[in-house]
C-alpha positions in Angstrom: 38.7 103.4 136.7 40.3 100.2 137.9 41.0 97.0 136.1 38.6 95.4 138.8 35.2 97.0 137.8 32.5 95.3 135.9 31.4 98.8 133.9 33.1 101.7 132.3 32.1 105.2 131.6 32.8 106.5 127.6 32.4 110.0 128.0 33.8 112.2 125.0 35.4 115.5 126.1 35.7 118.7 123.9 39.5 119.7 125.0 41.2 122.9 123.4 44.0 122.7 121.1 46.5 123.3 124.5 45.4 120.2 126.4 45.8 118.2 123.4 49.3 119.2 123.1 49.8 117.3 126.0 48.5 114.3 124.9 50.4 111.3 124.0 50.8 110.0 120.1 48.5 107.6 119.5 50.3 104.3 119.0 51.3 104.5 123.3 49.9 102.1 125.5 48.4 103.0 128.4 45.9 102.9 131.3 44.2 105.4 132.6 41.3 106.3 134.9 38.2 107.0 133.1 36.3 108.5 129.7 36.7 109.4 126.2 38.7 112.1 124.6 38.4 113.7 120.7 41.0 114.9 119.2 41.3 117.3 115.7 39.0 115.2 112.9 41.2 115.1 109.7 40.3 115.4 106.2 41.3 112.3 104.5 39.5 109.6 106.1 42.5 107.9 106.5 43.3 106.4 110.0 46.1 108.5 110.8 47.6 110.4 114.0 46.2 113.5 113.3 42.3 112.0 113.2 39.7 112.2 116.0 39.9 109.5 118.4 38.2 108.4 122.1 39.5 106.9 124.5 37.8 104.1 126.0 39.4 102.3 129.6 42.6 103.6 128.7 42.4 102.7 124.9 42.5 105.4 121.9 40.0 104.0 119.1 40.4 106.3 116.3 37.3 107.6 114.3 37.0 106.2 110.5 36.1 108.9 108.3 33.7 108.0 105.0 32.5 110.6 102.8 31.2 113.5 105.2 30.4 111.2 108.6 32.9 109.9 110.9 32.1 106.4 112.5 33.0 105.7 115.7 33.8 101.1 116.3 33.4 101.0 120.0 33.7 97.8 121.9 30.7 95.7 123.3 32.0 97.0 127.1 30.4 100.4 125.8 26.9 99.3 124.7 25.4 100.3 127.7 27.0 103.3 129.1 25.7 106.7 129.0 27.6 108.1 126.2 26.5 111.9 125.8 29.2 112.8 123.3 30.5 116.7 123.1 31.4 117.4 120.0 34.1 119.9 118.8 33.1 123.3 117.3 32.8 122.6 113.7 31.7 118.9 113.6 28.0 118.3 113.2 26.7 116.0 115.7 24.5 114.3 113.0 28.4 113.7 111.0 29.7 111.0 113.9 28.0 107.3 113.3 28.3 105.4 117.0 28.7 102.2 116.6 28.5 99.3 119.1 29.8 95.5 119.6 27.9 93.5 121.8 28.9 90.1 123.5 32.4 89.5 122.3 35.5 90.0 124.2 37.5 93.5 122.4 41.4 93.0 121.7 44.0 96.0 121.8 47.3 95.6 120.4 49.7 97.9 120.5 52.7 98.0 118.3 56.3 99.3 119.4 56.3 101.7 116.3 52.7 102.6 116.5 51.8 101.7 113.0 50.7 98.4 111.3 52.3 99.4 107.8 54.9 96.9 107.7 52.7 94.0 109.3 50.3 94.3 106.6 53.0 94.5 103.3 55.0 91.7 104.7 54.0 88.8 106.3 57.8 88.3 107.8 57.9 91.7 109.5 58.1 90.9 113.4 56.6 93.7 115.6 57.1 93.9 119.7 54.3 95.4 121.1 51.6 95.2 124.0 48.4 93.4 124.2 45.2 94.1 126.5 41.8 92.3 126.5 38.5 94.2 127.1 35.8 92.1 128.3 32.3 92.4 127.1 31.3 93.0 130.4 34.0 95.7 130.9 36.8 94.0 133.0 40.1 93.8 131.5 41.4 90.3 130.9 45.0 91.0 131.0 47.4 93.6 130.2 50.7 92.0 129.0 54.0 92.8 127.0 53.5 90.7 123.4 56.6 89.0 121.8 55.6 90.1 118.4 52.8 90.2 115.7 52.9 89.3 112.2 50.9 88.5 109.4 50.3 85.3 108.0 48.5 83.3 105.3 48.5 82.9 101.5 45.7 84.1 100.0 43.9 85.9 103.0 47.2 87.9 103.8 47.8 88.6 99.3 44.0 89.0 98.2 42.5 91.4 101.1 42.9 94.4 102.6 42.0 93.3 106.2 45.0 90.7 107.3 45.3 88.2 109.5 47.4 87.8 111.8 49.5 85.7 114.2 50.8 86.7 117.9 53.2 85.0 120.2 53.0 86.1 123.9 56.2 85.8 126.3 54.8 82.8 128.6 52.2 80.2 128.5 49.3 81.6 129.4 45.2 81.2 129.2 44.0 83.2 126.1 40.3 84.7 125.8 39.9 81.6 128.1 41.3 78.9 125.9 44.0 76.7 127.2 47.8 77.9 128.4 49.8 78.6 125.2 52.0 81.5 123.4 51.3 81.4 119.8 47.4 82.3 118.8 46.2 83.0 115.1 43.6 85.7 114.5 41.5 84.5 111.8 40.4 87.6 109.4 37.7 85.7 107.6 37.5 88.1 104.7 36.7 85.9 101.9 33.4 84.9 104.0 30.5 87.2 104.0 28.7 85.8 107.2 32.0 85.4 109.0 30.9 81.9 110.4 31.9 79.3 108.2 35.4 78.6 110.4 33.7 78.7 113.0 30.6 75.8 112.1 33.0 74.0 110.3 35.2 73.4 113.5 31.8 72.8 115.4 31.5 69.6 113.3 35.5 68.6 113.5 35.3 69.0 117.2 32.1 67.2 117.1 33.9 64.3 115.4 37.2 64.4 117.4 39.6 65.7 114.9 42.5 66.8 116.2 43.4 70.8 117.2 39.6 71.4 116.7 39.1 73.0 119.4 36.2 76.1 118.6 37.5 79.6 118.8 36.5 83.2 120.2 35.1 86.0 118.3 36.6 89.7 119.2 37.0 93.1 118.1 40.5 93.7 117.3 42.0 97.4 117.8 45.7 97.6 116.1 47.0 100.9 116.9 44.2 102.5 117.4 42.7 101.3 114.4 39.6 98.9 114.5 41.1 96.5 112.3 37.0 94.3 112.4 36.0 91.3 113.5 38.1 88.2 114.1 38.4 84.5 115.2 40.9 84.1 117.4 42.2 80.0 117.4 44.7 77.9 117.9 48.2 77.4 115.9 49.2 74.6 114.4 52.1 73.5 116.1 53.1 70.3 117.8 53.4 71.4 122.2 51.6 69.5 125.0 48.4 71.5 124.9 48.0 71.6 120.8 48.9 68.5 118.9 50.6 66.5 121.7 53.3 64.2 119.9 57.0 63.6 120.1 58.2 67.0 119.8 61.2 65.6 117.6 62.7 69.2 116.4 63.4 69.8 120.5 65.2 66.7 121.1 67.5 67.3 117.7 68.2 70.4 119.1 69.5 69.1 122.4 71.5 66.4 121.0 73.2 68.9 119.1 74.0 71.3 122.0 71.2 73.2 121.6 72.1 75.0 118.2 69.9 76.5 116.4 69.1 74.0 113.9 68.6 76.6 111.2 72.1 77.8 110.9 73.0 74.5 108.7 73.8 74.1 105.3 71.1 73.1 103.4 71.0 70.2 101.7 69.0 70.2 98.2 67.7 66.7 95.9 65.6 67.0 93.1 62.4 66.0 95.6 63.7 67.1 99.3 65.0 69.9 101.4 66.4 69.2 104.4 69.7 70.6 106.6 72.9 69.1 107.2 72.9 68.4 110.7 75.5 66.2 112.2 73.3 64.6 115.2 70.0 62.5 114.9 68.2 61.3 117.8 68.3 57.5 118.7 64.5 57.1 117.2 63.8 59.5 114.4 60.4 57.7 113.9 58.2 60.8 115.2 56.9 63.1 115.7 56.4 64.7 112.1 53.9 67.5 111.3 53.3 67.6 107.5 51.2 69.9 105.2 50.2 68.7 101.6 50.1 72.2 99.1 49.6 72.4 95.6 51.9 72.6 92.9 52.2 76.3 92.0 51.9 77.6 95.6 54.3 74.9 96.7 57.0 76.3 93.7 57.1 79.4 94.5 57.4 79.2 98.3 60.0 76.6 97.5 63.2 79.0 99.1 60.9 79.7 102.3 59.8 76.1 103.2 63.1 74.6 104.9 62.1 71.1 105.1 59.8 69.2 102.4 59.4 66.5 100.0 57.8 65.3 97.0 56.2 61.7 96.0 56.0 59.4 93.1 52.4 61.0 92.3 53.6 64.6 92.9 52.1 65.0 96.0 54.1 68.0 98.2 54.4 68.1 101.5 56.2 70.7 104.0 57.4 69.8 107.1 55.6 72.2 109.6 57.4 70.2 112.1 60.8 69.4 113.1 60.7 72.8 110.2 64.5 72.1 109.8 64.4 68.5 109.6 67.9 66.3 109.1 68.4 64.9 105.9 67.7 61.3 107.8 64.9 62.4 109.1 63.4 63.6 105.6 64.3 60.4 104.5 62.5 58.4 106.7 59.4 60.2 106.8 59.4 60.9 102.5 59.7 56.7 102.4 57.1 56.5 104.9 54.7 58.5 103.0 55.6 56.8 99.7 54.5 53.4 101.3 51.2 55.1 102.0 50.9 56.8 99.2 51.8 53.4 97.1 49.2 51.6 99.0 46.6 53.9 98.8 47.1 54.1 95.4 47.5 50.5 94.5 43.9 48.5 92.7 44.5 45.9 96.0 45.3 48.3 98.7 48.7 47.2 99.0 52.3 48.6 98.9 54.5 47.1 97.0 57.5 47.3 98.4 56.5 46.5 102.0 53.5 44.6 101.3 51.8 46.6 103.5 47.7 47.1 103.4 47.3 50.8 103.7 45.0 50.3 106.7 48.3 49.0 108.3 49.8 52.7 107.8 47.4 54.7 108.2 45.1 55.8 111.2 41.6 54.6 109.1 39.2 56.5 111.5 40.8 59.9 111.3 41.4 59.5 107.6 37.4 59.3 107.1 36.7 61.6 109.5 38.9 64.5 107.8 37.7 63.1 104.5 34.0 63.9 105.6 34.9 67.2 107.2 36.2 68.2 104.0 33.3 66.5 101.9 30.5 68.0 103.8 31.5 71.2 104.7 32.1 71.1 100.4 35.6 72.7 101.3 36.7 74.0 98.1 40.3 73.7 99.3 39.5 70.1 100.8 42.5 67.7 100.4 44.6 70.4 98.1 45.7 72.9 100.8 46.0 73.4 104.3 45.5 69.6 104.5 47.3 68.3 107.7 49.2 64.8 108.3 51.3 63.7 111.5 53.1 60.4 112.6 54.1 60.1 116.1 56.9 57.9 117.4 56.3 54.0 116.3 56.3 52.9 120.2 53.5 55.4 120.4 51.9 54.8 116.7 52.9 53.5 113.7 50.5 55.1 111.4 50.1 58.0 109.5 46.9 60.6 111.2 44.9 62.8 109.3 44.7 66.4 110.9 44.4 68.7 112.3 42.1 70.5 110.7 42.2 74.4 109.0 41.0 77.0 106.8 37.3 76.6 106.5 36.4 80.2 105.1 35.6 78.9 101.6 33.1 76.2 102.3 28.7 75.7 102.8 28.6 77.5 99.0 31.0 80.7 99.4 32.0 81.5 95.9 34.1 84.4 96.4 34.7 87.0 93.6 38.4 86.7 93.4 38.3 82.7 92.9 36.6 83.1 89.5 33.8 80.6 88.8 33.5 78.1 91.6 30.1 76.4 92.2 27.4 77.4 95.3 25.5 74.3 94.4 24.8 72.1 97.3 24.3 69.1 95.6 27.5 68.2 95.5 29.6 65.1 96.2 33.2 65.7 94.8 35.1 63.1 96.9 37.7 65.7 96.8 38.5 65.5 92.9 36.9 68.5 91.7 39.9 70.6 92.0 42.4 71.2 89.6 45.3 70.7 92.0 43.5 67.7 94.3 45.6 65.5 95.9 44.8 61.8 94.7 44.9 60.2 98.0 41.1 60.7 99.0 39.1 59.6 95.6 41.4 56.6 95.6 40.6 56.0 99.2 36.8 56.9 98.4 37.0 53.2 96.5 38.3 51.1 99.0 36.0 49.0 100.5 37.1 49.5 104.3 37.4 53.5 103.9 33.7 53.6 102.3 31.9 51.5 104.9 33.4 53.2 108.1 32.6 56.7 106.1 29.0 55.3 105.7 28.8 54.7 109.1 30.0 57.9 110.7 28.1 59.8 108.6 24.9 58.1 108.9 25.3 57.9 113.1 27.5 60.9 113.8 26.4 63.5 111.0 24.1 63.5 109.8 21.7 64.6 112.8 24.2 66.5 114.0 24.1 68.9 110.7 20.1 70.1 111.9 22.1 71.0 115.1 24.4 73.3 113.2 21.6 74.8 111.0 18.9 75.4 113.6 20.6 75.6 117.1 24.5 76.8 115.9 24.2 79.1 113.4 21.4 81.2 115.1 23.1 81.4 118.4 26.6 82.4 116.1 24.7 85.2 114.4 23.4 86.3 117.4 26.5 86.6 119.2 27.9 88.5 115.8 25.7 90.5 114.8 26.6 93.6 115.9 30.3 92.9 115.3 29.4 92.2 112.4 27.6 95.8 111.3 31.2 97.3 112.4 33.2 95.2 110.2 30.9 95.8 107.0 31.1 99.4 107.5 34.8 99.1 107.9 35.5 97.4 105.3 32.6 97.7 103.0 34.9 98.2 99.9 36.5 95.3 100.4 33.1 93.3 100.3 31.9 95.1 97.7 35.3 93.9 95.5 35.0 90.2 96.5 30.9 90.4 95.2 29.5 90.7 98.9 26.8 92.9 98.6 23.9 91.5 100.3 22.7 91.6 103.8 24.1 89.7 106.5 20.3 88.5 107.1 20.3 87.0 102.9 23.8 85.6 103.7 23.2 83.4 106.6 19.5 82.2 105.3 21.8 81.3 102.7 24.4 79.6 104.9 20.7 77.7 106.4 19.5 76.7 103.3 22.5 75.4 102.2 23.4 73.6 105.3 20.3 71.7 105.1 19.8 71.4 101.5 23.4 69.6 101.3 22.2 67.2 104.3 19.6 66.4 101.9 21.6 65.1 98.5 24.1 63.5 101.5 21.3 61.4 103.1 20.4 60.3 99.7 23.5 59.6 98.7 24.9 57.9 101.3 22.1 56.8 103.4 19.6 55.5 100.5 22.6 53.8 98.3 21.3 56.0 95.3 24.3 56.1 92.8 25.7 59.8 92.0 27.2 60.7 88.5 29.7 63.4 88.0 29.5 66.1 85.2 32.5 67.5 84.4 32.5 71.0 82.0 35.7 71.8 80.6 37.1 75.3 79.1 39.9 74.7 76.7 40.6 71.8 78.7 40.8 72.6 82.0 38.2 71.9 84.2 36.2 75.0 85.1 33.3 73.2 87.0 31.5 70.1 88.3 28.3 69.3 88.7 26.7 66.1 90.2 23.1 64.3 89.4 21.3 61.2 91.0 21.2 57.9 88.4 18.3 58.2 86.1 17.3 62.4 86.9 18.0 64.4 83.8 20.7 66.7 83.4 21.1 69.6 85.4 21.8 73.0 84.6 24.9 74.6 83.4 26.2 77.7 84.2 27.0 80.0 81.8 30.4 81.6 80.8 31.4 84.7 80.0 35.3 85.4 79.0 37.1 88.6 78.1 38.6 86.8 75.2 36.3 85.1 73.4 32.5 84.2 73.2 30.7 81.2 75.1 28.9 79.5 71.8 27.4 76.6 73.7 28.2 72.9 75.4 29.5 70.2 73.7 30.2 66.6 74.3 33.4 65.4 73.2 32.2 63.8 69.9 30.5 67.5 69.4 27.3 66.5 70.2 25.0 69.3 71.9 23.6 67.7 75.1 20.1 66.4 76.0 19.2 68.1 79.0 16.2 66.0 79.2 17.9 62.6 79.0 18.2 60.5 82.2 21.9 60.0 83.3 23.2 56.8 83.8 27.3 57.5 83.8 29.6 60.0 84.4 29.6 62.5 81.5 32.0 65.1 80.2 30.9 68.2 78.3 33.3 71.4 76.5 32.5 74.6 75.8 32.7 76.0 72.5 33.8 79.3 72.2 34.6 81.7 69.3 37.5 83.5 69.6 37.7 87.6 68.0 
């Protein structure tokens, strides 16, 4: 078949042990004319050489094998061929599951040593391979060589069996038709059970002009052979012409150091900075910086892999994502920079000390509120503590400091996954990013400024407001539509993996849940922030550390608490901190603080 043609033919050919000693090994790329082969089913279950596969357009898609079936992923170019399947002596036709994608685009990356073993146990392994999309409606995108894959992320790479990743591809080029570019992150979305929360959430940040928020592509990733599930394939963060389009300042210290690779000089250490020795600054060093604000123990023990950060009077880290190997004048000026933001921000009247700036002086007002309600709505448990994005460009261009672009939305709309502990699904919730444990406290001090609450008001009230119905009733239909049977594949793939991280009810429970929440959070919102009614925190501490919050309109009783259960001691009951038992049928009229009491064995 050629790459041309609109259709493809899967047809699954019994071959005898001879023929299939002619076949290639599974990991090699190539095209070829038409059908489906199956090779010798193995025992394990495992995805291994030695397992039945078919070939689909050229691609080998091994079978997975679970208990006594064997279930075959194929790609949504296969859901309406004529599949009539012959199957080897000694395999029960009732034993193979076919399963099929529809509507998304299907991804096949091949790997130079054919196995994805040392992608998936270190994020820093660099694999050459080839890369080839499959259309839905059977035409093949391109076929091209890929500069590497690798893994990336914190949590999603350490916590879960299915990875993300990250590619780079040799030129600039349109990808799954988003604009030209080489580096493209595939988004694994394993901590969220409907597989659409990055997804809406960058519906309402491109609806509100946040920078890099462009919306991404669902596809079926192959990796070897393997179908590795579904994925959402977006942007990187990175500062180039076609992503976040500043001074690209690491480039020109490059050239006028003679093109060296900036990463070959010394380091040079404080107490509160990393930077690199390097002899050369350009003439303006004012921009452009790409920042990252992390929290505390994450930050430490990355501390020998971030080349370029600093930390601020109120503890507040931030790695330089770019220039990554930043001079130690460069550091310099954009650590004092950020003080003088930080200062003002901080400050009872707004304003920094030592320039005697107002903070709406140094920072970019709009986009501030904008990421705050992004964060705020979307009730983004890592809102404002990680993957929280800053950038200055050059002062003749800008002299503020931007909030954005904007990332990581798998934990949001009530996603309590298992391996987070306790967090709350609640969605009356208004935290204004302090709920956290490691929050940054820029945003609640920003929350009280008079300017930052009245724009935030406002955009809510004329540009979210409305637009949240639009995600519950037109987005998030159409999204599960287009999913759906992508979605089957993926929870059959990894169904363990779901069942660990407390997944275990239908996709069709999950998104009525995503719904419900969507609008039930619009509701407090509107209240909140539309009707003026005042909002009161309640904070519930275990052995003083906060373990959840809760939040209750001035004058309604108190709400429910959850209950907590420990390995090491026994949840006696809530206390306030004189030791008073709570009245949960009191009005509340402030914020209130309440400790458990536990008895210890």
């Amino acid at each position: 078949m050629t790459m041309g043609r609109k259709w493809i033919y899967c047809i699954l050919i019994g071959i005898s042990s001879v023929l299939l000693l002619g076949l290639n090994k599974l990991s090699e790329y190539r095209d070829t004319d038409n059908g489906a082969l199956i090779e010798n089913i193995g025992e394990n279950g495992d995805y291994t050489a030695d397992n039945a596969f078919i070939r689909v357009a050229g691609h080998e898609i091994a079978l997975l094998q679970k208990d006594d079936q064997y279930y075959a992923f194929l790609p949504s170019a296969c859901k309406n061929a004529d599949v009539e399947p012959e199957i080897p002596a000694g395999i029960e036709p009732s034993s193979i599951v076919w399963m099929y994608s529809e509507n998304i685009p299907a991804v096949f990356i091949d790997t130079e040593s054919g196995t994805s073993d040392e992608i998936n146990s270190d994020k820093n392994c660099r694999e050459p391979g080839y890369i080839s999309v499959l259309e839905a409606d059977g035409s093949t995108d391109f076929q091209l060589p890929l500069t590497y894959i690798k893994g990336r992320g914190n949590t999603s790479f350490t916590e879960f069996e299915k990875k993300p990743y990250q590619i780079k591809l040799a030129d600039d080029i349109p990808f799954l038709g988003m604009d030209s570019a080489k580096k493209w992150i595939f988004v694994s979305n394993s901590a969220d059970p409907t597989l659409l929360r990055n997804a809406l959430s960058r519906n309402l940040a491109n609806h509100l002009g946040l920078a890099q928020s462009e919306e991404g592509v669902f596809v079926d990733l192959y990796l070897n052979g393997e179908y590795v599930g579904n994925y959402y394939v977006v942007e990187k963060i990175e500062v180039e012409k076609e992503r976040l389009n500043i001074t690209d300042l690491e480039k020109i210290t490059e050239i006028v150091n003679n093109e060296t690779d900036l990463g070959l000089y010394e380091t040079a250490w404080t107490d509160t900075t990393k930077a690199k020795q390097i002899p050369d600054d350009p003439d303006n060093i004012t921009g452009g910086y790409l920042i990252e604000r992390d929290f505390d123990d994450r930050f430490l023990k990355e501390v020998e892999n971030n080349e370029s950060y600093f930390i601020t009077d109120a503890q507040e880290s931030f790695i330089l994502r770019s220039p990554e190997y930043a001079s130690e004048n460069q550091i310099a000026y954009i650590n004092e920079y950020v003080q003088n933001v930080e200062n003002a921000i901080l400050s009872p009247n707004g304003t920094d000390a030592n320039t005697g700036k107002y903070y709406t002086d140094m920072i970019d007002l709009d986009s501030f509120v904008r990421k705050y309600l992004l964060e705020e709505v979307t009730a983004n448990y890592d809102g404002g503590v990680a993957s929280s994005y800053f950038y200055k460009d050059i002062d003749s261009i800008s002299d503020k400091l931007y909030a954005g672009p904007v990332w990581d939305y798998d934990v949001t709309w009530g996603n309590a996954p298992a391996y987070l502990g306790h967090i709350s699904s609640s969605p009356d919730r208004l935290t204004r990013l302090a709920a956290h444990r490691d929050s940054s406290v820029w945003f609640s001090a920003l929350y009280n400024k008079q300017e930052f609450y009245e724009e935030l008001i406002a955009c809510y009230q004329s540009e979210i407001s409305g637009h949240l119905l639009t995600l519950a009733e037109d987005v998030l239909p159409q999204l599960v539509e287009m999913t759906n049977a992508s979605a089957a594949m993926d929870r059959v793939r990894w169904d363990e993996q779901y069942i660990l991280n407390g997944d275990t009810a239908e996709r069709e429970e999950e998104t009525a849940f995503l719904y419900n929440y969507i609008v039930k959070h619009k509701a407090f919102l509107d209240k909140a922030w539309i009707e003026q009614v005042p909002v009161h925190q309640i904070s519930l501490y275990v052995e003083n550390t906060i373990y959840d919050t809760l939040y209750v309109f001035e004058g309604e009783t108190l709400p429910v608490f959850h209950e907590t259960d420990f390995d090491y001691a026994q949840f006696s009951h809530w206390a306030a901190p004189d030791g008073s038992i709570p009245d949960m049928n009191a009005p509340v009229y402030e914020n209130m603080d309440f400790h458990a009491v536990l008895q210890y064995d």
